[in-house]
Every structure is written in structure tokens, then in C-alpha cells.
C-alpha positions in Angstrom: -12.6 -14.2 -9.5 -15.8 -16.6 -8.6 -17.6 -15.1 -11.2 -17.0 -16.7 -14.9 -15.6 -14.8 -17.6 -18.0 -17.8 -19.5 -21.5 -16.5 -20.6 -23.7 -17.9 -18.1 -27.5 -18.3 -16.5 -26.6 -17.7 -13.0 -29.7 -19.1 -10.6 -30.2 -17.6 -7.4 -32.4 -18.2 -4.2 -33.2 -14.9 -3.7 -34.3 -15.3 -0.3 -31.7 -17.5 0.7 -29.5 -14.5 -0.2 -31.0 -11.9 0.9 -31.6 -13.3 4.4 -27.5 -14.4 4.3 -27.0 -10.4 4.7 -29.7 -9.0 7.2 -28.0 -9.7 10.0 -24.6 -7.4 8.2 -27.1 -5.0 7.5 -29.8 -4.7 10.3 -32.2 -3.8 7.9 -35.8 -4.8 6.8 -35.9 -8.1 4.3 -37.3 -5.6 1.6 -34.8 -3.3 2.3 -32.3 -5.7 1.4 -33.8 -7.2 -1.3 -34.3 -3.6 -3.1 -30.8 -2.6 -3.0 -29.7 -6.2 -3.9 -31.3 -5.7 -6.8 -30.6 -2.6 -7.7 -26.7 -3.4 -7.5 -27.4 -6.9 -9.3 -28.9 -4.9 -12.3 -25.7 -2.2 -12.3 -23.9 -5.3 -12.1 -25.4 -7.1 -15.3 -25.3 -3.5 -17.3 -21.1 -3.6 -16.9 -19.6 -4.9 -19.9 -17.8 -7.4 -17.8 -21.0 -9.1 -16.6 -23.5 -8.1 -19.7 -22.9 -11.7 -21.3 -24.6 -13.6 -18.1 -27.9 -13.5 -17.0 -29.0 -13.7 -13.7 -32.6 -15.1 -12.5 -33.4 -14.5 -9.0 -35.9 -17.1 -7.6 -38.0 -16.1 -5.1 -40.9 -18.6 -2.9 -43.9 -18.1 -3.6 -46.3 -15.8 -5.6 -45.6 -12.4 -6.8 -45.2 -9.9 -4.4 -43.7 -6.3 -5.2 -40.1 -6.0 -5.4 -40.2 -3.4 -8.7 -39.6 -4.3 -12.1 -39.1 -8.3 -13.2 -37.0 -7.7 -16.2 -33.6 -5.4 -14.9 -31.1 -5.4 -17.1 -29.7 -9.0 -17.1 -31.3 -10.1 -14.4 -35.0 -11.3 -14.5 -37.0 -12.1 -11.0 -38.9 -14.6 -10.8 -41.7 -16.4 -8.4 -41.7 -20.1 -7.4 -45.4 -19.6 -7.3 -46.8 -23.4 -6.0 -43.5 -25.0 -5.9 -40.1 -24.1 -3.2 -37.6 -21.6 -4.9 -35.2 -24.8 -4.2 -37.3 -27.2 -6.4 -37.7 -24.4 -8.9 -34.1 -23.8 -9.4 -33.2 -27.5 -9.2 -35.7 -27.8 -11.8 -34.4 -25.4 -14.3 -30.9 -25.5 -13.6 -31.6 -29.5 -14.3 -33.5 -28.4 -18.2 -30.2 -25.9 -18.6 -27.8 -27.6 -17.7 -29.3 -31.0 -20.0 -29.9 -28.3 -22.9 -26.1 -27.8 -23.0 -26.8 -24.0 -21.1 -23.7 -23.5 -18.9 -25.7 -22.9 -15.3 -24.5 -22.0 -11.8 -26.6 -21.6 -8.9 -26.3 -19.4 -6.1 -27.6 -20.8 -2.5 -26.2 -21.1 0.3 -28.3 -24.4 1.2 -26.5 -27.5 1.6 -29.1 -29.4 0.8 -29.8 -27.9 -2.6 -26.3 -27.6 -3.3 -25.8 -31.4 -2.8 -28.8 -32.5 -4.9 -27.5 -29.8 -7.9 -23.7 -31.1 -7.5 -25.2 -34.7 -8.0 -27.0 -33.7 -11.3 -23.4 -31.8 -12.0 -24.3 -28.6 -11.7 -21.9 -26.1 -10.3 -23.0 -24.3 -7.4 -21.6 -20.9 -5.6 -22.5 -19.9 -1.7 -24.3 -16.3 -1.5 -21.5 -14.3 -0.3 -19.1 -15.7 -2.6 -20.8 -15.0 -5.4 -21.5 -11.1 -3.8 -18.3 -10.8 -3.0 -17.0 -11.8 -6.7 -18.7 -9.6 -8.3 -16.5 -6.4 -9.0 -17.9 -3.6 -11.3 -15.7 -1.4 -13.3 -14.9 1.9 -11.4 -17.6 4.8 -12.9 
């Protein structure tokens, strides 16, 4: 299992994800996106998952992609900073606030500056593919 049975703030680079499965999909971005986070909010309503949260970064300032508050999972806009500097930001404040943190990005880069700061990181299909709801 990749995902922890730990309560958790899970940070992801939403776009870093979401691009990671166009090409599986041939679909639009925003097509993507919307059924990314429509499974991520089922996902965070299963008693399995309901102790995490999950905050997906996205670059730059709002655009529509539905509700910001699903569930667990809140969505978020870098606004004048990169989604990379704004999750290495806040995973930095959680992780120094004692918050158990993992990011999800499939950037090396990012993951390398996080990992020095010692905070766990998981690629974007790994943490997709970890997460298992209960049958319905």
C-alpha cells in the first residue's frame, strides 16, 4: 500500500499529475482534471482514506475546475508563485509544525529539494495507483 494508514496532508501538483495521465487517456487537460477530482473526493469520503487530507496545487490563479472544498481534498491556486515553490513552501511549515506531510510530484527536481528538508515524497502514478476504495 503507498498510501499511509497514518493521518496525513497529502500535497499534490495537480498539473504535474494530471498531465502524467493525458497521454493514457487522450483526453483534454480539463477532462482529466475533472474526473481526477471527482475520484480524489470519492476517494477521501471512504472510511479508509477520510483521516488524510489532500490539497491539490495548481499554477497560477483561479480558474474553474468546480468546487475548492471536496470532501477531503481542498484545491488550491499558486496564484504569483510556481505550484512547486508553493508546495515546498507549505510542505516545509507542515512538516516543521510536526504535520506528517507527503507530496505527490513526479518532478525530480521538487522531489530532491523536499527529500533534503525530509519530507517524504510519492511519484503521481504511485500514489494513483495506491489508492484503493472499498468495493460499493
Amino acid at each position: 500500500m503507498y498510501v499511509t494508514t497514518k493521518p496525513t496532508i497529502y500535497l499534490i501538483d495537480g498539473l504535474n499529475l494530471v498531465r502524467s495521465f493525458l497521454w493514457q487517456f487522450a483526453r483534454t487537460e480539463e477532462e482529466v482534471t475533472d474526473e481526477f477530482l471527482d475520484f480524489l473526493e470519492q476517494v477521501s469520503l471512504d472510511e479508509k482514506y477520510t483521516m488524510h487530507e489532500y490539497r491539490v496545487v495548481f499554477d497560477g490563479g483561479y480558474r474553474p475546475v468546480g468546487p475548492l472544498y471536496r470532501g477531503g481534498v481542498h484545491i488550491i491556486f499558486s496564484e504569483d508563485t510556481t505550484a512547486d515553490d508553493y508546495i515546498f513552501q507549505e510542505a516545509d511549515f507542515l512538516s516543521q509544525s510536526g504535520t506528517r506531510v507527503i507530496a505527490v510530484t513526479s518532478d525530480r527536481d521538487l522531489q530532491s529539494r523536499l527529500k533534503a528538508i525530509g519530507v517524504k515524497t510519492l511519484f503521481c502514478q504511485k500514489f494513483y495507483r495506491g489508492l484503493k476504495p472499498s468495493a460499493q
